[in-house]
C-alpha positions in Angstrom: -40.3 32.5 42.9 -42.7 33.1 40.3 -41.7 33.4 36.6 -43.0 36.8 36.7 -40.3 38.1 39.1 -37.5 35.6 37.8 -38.4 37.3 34.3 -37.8 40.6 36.1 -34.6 39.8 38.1 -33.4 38.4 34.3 -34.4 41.8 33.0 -32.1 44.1 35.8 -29.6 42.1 35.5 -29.4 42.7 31.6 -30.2 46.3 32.3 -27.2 47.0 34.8 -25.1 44.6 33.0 -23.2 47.6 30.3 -23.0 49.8 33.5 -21.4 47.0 35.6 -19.3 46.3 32.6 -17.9 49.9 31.8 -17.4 50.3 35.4 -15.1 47.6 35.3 -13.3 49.3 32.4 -12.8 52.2 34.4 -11.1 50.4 37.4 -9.3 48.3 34.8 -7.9 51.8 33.0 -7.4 53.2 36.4 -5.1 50.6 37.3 -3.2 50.7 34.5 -2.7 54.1 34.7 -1.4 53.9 38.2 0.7 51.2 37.5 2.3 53.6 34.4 2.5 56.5 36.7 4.5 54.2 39.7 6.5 52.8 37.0 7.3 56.5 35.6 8.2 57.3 39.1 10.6 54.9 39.8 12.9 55.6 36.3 13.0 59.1 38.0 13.7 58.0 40.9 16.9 55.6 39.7 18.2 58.2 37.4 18.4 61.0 40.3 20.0 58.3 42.0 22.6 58.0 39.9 22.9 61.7 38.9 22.2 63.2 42.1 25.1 61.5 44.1 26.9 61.8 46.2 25.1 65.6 47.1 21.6 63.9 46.8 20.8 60.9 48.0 17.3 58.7 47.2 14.4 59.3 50.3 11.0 58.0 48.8 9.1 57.7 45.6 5.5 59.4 45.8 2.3 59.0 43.5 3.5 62.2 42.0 6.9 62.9 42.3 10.8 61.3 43.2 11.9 63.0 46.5 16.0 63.3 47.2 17.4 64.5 50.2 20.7 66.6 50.6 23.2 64.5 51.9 24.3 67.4 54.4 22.8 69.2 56.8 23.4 72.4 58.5 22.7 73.8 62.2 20.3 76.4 62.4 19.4 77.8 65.9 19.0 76.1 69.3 17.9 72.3 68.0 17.2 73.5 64.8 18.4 71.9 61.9 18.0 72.9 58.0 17.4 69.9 55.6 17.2 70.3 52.1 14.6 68.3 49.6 14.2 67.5 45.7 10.9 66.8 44.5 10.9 65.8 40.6 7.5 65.5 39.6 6.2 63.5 37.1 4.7 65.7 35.0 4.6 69.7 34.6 2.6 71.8 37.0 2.1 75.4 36.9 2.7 78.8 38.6 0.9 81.8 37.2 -0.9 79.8 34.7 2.3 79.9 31.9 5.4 78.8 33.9 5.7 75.1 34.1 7.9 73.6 36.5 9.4 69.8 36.9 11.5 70.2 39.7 11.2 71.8 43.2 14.3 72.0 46.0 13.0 72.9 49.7 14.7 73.9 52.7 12.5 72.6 55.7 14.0 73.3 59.4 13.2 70.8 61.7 13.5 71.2 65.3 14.7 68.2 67.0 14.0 68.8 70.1 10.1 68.6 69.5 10.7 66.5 66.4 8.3 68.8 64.4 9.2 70.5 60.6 8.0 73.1 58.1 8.9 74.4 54.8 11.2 77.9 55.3 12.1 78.2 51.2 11.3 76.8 48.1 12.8 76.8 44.8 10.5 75.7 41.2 12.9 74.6 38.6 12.0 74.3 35.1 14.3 71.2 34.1 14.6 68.5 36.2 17.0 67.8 38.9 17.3 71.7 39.5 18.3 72.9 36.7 17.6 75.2 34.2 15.6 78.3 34.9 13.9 79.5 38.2 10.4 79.7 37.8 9.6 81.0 41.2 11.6 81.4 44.9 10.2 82.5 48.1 11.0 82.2 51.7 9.1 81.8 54.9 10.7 83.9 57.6 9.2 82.3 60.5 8.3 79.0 59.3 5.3 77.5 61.2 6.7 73.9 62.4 4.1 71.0 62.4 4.2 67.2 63.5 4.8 64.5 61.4 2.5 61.9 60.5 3.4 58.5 61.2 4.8 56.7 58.4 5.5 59.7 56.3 7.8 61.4 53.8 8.0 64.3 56.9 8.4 61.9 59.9 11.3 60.3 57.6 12.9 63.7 57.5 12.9 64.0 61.0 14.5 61.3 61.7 17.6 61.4 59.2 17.7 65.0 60.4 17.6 64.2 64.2 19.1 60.6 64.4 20.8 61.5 67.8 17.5 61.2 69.3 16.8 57.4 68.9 20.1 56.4 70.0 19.8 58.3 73.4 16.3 56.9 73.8 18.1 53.6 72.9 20.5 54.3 75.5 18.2 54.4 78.1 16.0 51.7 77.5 19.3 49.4 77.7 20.2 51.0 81.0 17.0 50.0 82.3 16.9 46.4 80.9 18.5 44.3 83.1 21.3 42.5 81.7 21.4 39.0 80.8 22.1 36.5 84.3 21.2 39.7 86.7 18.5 40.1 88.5 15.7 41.8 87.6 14.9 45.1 90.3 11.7 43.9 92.4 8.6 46.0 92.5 8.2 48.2 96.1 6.7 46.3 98.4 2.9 47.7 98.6 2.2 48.5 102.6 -1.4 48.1 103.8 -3.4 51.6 104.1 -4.4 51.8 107.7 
């Protein structure tokens, strides 16, 4: 390499160095602030916990808010079944611009049958936990049901909500799983096509 081009390899290097360096700084900041925010969450989290109970109990801690679940349920129509959530957010968001909100209670029906959810009614609290005044309400009255994704705060709803269904499928596979000393059943014997 000649010195020329080591010279100018030397002189990008110093040049990207302060932009290499602040963004650094910016992952560095953006960690920490996660790190607050996860940290914020869980003190939310542990004091619904403990002021909640025994109506509420704790389901997940998101990036943004402490989700409770009602402890009971209540039978809707058919397979249906209404499930009640708390979301307490971490910090104040907004409806109509000047009414914050810290706190939101839904009412999701999940069908069990199909294992799929929606929202039906919503409640924005302006105190945590549910209390204090009601910013907003509103209803769906037919409440478009969706699947879950896998791994999610919704798929976890579905199955506290409709726990009846593992066990059955539970059920089955153990009927079908030979027991321990028996005999396994034998494939059909394959006959030769002609």
């Amino acid at each position: 390499m000649t010195p020329i081009r080591i010279a100018c390899l030397a002189f990008l290097a110093g040049a990207c160095a302060p932009a290499m360096q602040a963004q650094s700084e910016t992952l560095r900041a953006t960690a920490l602030v996660r790190e607050r925010t996860r940290i914020e969450a869980q003190e939310i989290y542990t004091e619904g916990v403990q002021r909640l109970a025994p109506r509420w109990r704790g389901l997940r801690v998101l990036d943004d808010a402490a989700v409770f679940i009602r402890s009971e349920t209540s039978k809707a129509e058919k397979s249906h079944v209404n499930v009640w959530l708390d979301r307490e957010l971490l910090s104040p968001r907004y409806h109509e611009k000047e009414k914050s909100y810290l706190s939101i209670r839904e009412r999701f029906v999940v069908d069990c049958s199909t294992r799929r959810l929606g929202p039906a009614e919503w409640a924005y609290y302006a105190e945590r936990f549910g209390e204090g005044q009601v910013v907003t309400r509103d209803k769906s009255e037919q409440p478009e049901l969706n699947s879950s994704l896998p791994d999610s705060l919704e798929e976890q709803v579905v199955s506290i909500a409709c726990p009846q269904k593992q066990r059955k499928s539970a059920v089955a596979k153990a009927k079908k799983t030979p027991k321990a000393g028996s005999s396994s059943p034998q494939p059909p014997e394959k006959k030769p096509v002609p």
